[in-house]
C-alpha positions as CSV (number, residue, x, y, z in Angstrom):
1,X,39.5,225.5,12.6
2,X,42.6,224.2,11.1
3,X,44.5,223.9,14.6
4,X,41.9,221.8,15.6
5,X,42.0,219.5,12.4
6,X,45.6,219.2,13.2
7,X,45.2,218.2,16.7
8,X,43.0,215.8,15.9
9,X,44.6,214.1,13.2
10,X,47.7,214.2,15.6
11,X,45.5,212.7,18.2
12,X,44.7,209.8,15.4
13,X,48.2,209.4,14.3
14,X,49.5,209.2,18.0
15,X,46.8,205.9,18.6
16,X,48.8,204.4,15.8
17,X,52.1,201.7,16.5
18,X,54.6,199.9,14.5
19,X,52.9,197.0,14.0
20,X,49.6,198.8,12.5
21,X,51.7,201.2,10.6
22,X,53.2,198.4,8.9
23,X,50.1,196.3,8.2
24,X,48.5,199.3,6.4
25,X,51.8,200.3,4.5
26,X,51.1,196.1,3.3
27,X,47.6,196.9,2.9
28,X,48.0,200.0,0.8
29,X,50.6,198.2,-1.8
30,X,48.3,195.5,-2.2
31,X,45.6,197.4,-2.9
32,X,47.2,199.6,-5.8
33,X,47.6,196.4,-7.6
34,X,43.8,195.2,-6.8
35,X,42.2,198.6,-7.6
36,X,44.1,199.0,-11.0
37,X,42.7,195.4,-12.1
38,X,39.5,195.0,-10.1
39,X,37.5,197.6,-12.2
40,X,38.2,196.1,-15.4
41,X,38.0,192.1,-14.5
42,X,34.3,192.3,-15.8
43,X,35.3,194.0,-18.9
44,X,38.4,191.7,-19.9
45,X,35.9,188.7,-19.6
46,X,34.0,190.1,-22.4
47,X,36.7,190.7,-24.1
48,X,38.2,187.4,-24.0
49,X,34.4,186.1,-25.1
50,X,32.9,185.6,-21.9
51,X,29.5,185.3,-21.9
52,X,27.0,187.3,-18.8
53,X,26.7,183.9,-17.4
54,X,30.5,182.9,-17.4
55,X,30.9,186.5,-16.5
56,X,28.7,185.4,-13.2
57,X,30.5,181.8,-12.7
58,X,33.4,184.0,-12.7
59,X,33.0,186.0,-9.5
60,X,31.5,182.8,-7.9
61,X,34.1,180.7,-8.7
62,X,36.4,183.0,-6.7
63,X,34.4,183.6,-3.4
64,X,34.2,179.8,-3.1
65,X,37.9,179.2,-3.1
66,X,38.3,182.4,-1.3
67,X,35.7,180.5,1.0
68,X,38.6,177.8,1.4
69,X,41.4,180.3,1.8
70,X,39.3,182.2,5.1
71,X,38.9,178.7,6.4
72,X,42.0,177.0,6.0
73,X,43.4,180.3,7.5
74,X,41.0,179.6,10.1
75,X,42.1,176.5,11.1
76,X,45.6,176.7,10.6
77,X,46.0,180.2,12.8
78,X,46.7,177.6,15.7
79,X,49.6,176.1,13.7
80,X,50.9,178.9,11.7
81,X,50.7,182.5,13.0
82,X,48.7,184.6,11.2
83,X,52.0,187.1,10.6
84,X,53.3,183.8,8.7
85,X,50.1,183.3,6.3
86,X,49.8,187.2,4.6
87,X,53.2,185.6,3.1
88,X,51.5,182.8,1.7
89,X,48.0,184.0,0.8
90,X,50.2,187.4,-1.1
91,X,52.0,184.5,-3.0
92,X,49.3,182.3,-4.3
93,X,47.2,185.3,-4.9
94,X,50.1,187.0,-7.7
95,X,50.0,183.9,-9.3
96,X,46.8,183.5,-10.3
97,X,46.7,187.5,-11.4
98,X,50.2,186.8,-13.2
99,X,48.7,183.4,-15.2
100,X,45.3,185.9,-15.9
101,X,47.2,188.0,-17.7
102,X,48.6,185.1,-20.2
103,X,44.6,183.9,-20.7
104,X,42.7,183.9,-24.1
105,X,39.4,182.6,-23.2
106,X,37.3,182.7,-20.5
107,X,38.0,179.1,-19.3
108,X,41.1,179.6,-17.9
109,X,40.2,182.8,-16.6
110,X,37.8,181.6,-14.3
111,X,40.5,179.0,-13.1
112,X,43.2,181.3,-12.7
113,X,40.7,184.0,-11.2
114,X,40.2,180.4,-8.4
115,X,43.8,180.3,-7.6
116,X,43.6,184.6,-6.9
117,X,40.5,183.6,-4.4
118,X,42.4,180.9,-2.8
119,X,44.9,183.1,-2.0
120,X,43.1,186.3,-1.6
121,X,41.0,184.7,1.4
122,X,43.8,183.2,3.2
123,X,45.2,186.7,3.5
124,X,42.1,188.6,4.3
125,X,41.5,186.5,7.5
126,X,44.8,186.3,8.5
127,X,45.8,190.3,8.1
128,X,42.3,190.8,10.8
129,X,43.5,188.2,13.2
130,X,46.5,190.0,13.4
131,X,45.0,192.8,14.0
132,X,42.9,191.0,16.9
133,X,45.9,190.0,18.2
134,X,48.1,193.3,18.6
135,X,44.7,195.7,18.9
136,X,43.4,196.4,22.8
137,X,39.2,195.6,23.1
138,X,38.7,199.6,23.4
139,X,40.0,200.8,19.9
140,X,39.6,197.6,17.4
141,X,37.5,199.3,15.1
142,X,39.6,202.3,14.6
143,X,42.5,200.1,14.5
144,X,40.4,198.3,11.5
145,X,39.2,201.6,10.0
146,X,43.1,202.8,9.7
147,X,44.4,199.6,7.7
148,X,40.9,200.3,5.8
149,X,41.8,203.6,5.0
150,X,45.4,202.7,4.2
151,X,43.8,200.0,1.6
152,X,41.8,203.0,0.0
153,X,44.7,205.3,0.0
154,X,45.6,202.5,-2.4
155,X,42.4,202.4,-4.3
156,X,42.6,206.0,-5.3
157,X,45.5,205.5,-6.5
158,X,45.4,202.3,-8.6
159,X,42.4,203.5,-10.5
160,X,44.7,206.6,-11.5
161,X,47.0,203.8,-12.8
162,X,44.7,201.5,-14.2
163,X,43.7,204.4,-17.0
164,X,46.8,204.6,-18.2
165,X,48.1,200.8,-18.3
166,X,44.7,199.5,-19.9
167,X,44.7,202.1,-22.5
168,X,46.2,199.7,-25.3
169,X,46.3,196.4,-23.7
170,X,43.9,194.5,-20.8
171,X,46.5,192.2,-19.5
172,X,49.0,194.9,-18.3
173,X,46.7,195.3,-14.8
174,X,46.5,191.7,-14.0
175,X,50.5,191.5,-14.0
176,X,50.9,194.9,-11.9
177,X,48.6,193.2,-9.7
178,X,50.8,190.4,-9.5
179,X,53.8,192.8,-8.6
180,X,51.9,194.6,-6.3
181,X,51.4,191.2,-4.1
182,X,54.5,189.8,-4.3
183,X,56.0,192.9,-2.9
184,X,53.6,192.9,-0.4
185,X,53.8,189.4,0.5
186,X,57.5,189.4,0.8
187,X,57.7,192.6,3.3
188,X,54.9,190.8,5.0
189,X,57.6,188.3,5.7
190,X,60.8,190.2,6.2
191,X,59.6,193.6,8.6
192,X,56.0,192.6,10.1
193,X,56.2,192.5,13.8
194,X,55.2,189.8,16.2
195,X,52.0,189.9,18.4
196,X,53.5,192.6,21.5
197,X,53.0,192.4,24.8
198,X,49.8,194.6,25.7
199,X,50.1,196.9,28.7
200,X,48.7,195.4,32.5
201,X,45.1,195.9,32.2
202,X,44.5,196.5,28.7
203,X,43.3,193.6,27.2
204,X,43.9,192.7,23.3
205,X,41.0,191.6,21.3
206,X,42.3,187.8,21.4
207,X,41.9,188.0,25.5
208,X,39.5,185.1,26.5
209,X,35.6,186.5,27.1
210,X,34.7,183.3,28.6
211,X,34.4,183.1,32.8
212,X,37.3,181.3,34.2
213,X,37.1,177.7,35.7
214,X,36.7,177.7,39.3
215,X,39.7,175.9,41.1
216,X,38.8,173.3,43.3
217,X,41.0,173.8,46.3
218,X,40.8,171.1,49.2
219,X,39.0,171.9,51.8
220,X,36.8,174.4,50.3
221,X,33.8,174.0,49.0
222,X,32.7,175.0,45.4
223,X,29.9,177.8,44.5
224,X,26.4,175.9,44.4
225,X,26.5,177.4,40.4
226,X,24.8,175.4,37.8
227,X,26.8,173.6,35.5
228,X,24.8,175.1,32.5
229,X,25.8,178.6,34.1
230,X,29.4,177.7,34.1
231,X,29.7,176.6,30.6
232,X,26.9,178.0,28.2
233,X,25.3,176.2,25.4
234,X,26.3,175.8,22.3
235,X,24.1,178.2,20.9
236,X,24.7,180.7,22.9
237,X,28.3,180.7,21.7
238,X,27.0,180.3,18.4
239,X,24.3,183.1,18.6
240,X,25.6,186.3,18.1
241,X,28.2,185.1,15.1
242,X,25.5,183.8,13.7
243,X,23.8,187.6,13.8
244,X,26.4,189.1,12.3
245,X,26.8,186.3,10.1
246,X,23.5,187.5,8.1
247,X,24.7,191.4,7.6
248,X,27.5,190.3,6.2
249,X,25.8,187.3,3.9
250,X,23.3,190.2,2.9
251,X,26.4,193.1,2.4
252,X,28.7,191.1,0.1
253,X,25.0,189.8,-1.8
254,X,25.0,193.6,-2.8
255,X,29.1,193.4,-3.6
256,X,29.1,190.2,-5.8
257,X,25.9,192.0,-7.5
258,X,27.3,195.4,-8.1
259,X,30.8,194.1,-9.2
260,X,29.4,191.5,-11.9
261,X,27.5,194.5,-13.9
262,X,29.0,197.7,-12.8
263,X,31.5,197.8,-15.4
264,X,29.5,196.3,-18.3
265,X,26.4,198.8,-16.7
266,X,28.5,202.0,-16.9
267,X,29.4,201.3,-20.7
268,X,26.2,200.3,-22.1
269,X,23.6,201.9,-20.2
270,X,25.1,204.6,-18.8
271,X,27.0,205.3,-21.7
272,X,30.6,206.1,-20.3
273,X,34.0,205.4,-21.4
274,X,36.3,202.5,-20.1
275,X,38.2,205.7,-18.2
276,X,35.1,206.1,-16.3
277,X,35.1,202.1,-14.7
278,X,38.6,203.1,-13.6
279,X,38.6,206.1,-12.4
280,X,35.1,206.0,-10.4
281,X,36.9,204.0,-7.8
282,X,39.4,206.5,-6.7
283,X,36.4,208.4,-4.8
284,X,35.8,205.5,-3.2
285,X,39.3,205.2,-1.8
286,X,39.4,208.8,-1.3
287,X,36.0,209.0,1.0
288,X,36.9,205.5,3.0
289,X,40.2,207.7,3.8
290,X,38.6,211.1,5.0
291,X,35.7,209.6,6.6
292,X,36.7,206.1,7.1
293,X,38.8,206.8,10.5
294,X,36.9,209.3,11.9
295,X,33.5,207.0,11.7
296,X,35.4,203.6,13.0
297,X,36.6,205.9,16.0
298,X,33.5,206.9,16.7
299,X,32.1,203.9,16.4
300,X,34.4,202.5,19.3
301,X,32.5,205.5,21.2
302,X,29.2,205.5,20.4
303,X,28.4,202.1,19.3
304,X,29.4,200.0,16.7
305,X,26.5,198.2,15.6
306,X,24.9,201.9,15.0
307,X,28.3,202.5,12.6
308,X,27.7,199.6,10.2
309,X,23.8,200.3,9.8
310,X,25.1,204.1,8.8
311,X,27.7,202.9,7.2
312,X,25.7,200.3,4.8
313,X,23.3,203.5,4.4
314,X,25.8,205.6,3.0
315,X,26.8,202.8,0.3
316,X,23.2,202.2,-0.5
317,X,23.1,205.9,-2.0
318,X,25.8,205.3,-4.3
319,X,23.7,202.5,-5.7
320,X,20.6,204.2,-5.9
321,X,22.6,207.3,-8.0
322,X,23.8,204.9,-10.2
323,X,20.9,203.7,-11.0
324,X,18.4,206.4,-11.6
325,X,21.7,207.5,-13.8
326,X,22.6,210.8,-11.6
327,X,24.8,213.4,-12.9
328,X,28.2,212.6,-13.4
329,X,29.1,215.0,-9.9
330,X,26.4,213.1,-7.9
331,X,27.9,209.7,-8.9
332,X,31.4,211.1,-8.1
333,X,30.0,212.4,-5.0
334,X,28.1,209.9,-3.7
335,X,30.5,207.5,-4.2
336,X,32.7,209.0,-2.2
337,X,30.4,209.1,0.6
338,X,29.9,205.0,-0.3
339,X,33.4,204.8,0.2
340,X,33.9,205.9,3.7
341,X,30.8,204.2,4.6
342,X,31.7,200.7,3.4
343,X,35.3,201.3,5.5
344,X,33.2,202.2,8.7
345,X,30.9,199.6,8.4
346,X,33.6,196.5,7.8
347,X,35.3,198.0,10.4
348,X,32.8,198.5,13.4
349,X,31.7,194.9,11.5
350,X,35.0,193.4,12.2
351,X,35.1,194.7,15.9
352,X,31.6,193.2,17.0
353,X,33.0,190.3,15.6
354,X,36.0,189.9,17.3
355,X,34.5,190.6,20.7
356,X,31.6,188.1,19.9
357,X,34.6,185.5,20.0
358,X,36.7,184.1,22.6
359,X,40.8,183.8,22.0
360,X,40.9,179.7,21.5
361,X,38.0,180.1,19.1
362,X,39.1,183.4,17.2
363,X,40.8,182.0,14.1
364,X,37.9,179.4,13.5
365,X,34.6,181.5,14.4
366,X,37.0,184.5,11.9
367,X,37.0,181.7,9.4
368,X,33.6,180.0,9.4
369,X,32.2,183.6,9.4
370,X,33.8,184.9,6.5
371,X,33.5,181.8,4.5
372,X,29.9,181.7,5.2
373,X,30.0,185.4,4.1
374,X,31.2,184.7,0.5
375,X,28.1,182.7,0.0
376,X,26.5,186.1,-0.4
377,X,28.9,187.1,-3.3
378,X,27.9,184.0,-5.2
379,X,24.4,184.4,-4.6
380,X,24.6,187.9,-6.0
381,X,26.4,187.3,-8.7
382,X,23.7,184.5,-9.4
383,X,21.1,186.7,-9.3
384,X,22.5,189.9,-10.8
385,X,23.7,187.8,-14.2
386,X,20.5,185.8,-14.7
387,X,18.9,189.3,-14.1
388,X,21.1,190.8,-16.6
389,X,20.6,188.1,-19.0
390,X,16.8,187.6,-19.0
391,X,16.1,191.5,-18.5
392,X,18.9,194.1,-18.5
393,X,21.7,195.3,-16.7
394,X,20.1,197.7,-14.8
395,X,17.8,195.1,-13.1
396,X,21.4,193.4,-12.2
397,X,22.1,196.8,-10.4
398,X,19.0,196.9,-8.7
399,X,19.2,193.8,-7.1
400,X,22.9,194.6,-5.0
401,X,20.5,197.9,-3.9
402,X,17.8,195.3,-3.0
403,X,20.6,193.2,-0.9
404,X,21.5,196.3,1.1
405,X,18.1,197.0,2.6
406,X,18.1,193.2,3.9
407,X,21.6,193.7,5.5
408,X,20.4,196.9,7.2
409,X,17.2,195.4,8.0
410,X,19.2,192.1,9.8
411,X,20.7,194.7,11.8
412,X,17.8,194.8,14.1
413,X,18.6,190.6,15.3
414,X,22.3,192.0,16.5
415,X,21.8,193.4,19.7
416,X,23.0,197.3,20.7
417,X,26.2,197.1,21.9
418,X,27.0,199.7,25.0
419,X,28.0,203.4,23.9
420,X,31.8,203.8,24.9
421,X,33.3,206.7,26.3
């Protein structure tokens, strides 16, 4: 039984090149620095005297100029490669963690916390059109699930970190975070490959889906096909991003939910120690790294639209445990089963994506998406804070599980994509 685990991890690792081995080495420094800070964001608001509100505004604030960031990414990805923006996204985004960690008030923490989206969404689009760029059609989603699991190798370990720094003062996080991205950003610039050359017949994931013009040559007389046939509507271009647009409205609804109350939640209602906000994301690192992988892999097999429906299943249970208030193993569990469902289901999320676009449209359709996306976050973190303000924290918590069920539930306007080998 362990041969075979063997082989098979050797058969993952051997799927693997430079270029993605690289870009999850990026992703996993990057992430240390987010996961040590990104538990306790909610909690050093409080402490700097921010209201549940500002607390709310907060988290808003930064999906809308992340919202900036994916488009500007978008549009500039036919100017400036998107190998030459993870430099630039890494940089603005250690600035605004470095100036958090000089903040009193809550004021300037929402600003600086803008300046981190800005940059933060330029980087997050640009790091997967790379990816669509050097990945062939057949294996994007397990090409996405192993820069996902590099990410959470990262997360398990920053929360390990995080204990220890925020023990005597809040600010330390916010300027390892800093670090953390400008280390990233400037081996981003100095060792990340450009797009290869992809092997006769296998085409990458920015190949052209649309039918080819048909050459007029003289003397011969065009196909009798329909002009609308030839060159389809608008909406039909439109149509499936828009699909896939709702999941992920609906998905990152539940995120900017859970991430406004889960650490002011786990304190006062469930009655744990700042330790516990820290350390409860490591599992979650931990089970998008075991199980993160093999689900985007099979994904690419069986169907990937299947993957982020189980995938968004898996993180629902982790929100449901937390709030029926589970034992401490179930929460731990659970949330490592959340973990390597939310890396499958980005990941199979990413690939339909990437195939629903052609290569001339890729960066915008990526952008417009994703920007679109973030208006979930705010709408969550709307909903959760007024929630948490007119009735409780727990009610905030209920209402990311509620956005879950309406993501899986979209699912059923994306049509099934084709089972693969």
């Amino acid at each position: 039984m362990l041969a075979t685990a063997r082989t098979r991890l050797g058969a993952i690792a051997a799927e693997i090149d430079r270029s993605i081995a690289i870009l999850a080495l990026l992703s996993f420094i990057s992430q240390v620095g987010v996961s040590i800070m990104l538990p306790l964001l909610p909690l050093y608001a409080v402490a700097v005297g921010a209201t549940p509100a500002e607390v709310g505004l907060m988290v808003s604030v930064f999906s809308v100029t992340s919202t900036v960031g994916q488009l500007g990414s978008g549009f500039l990805s036919s100017r400036i490669s998107a190998r030459r923006q993870m430099p630039l996204g890494q940089a603005v985004y250690a600035t605004g963690n470095f100036l958090i960690a000089t903040t009193t008030a809550a004021l300037p923490l929402i600003t600086f916390r803008a300046l981190s989206g800005l940059g933060g969404g330029l980087t997050i689009i640009a790091e997967r059109l790379y990816i669509a760029r050097v990945t062939v059609q057949s294996r994007l989603a397990f090409t996405n699930g192993v820069v996902s699991a590099a990410a959470s190798s990262g997360s398990v370990l920053g929360p390990l970190l995080g204990a220890v720094l925020a023990l005597h003062d809040l600010r330390v996080p916010f300027f390892v975070v800093g670090c953390t991205a400008t280390v990233a950003g400037v081996a981003a610039f100095l060792f990340l490959p450009a797009q290869r050359h992809l092997p006769a017949g296998e085409p990458s994931a920015a190949a052209t889906v649309m039918p080819e013009a048909v050459e007029l040559v003289p003397g011969v007389e065009a196909p009798a096909t329909p002009a609308v046939e030839a060159s389809p509507s608008r909406w039909e271009h439109a149509s499936p991003l828009v699909r896939l647009a709702i999941w992920s409205v609906a998905f990152n609804a539940a995120y900017g939910s859970w991430i406004t109350t889960f650490g002011p939640y786990s304190k006062d209602v469930l009655g744990q120690p700042q330790v516990f906000v820290q350390l409860f994301f490591a599992p979650f690192g931990l089970g998008a790294i075991v199980f993160g992988p093999i689900l985007a892999r099979l994904a690419d097999r069986t169907g990937r639209r299947r993957m982020v429906a189980i995938g968004t299943v898996m993180l629902l249970s982790n929100i449901v445990a937390l709030i029926v208030g589970a034992p401490m193993i179930v929460l731990y569990a659970s949330a490592a089963i959340a973990g390597g469902g939310l890396a499958a289901a980005q990941s199979a999320w990413f690939a339909l994506l990437a195939v629903a676009t052609d290569s001339g449209r890729r960066g915008r359709s990526f952008g417009l998406v994703s920007a679109l996306s973030n208006l979930g976050v705010i709408a969550g973190a709307s909903v959760a804070s007024s929630a948490w303000s007119a009735i409780g924290l727990r009610e905030g918590m209920v209402s990311a599980a509620v956005f879950l069920v309406l993501a899986i539930a979209s699912l059923a306007l994306v049509p099934s994509d084709r089972a693969r080998g």
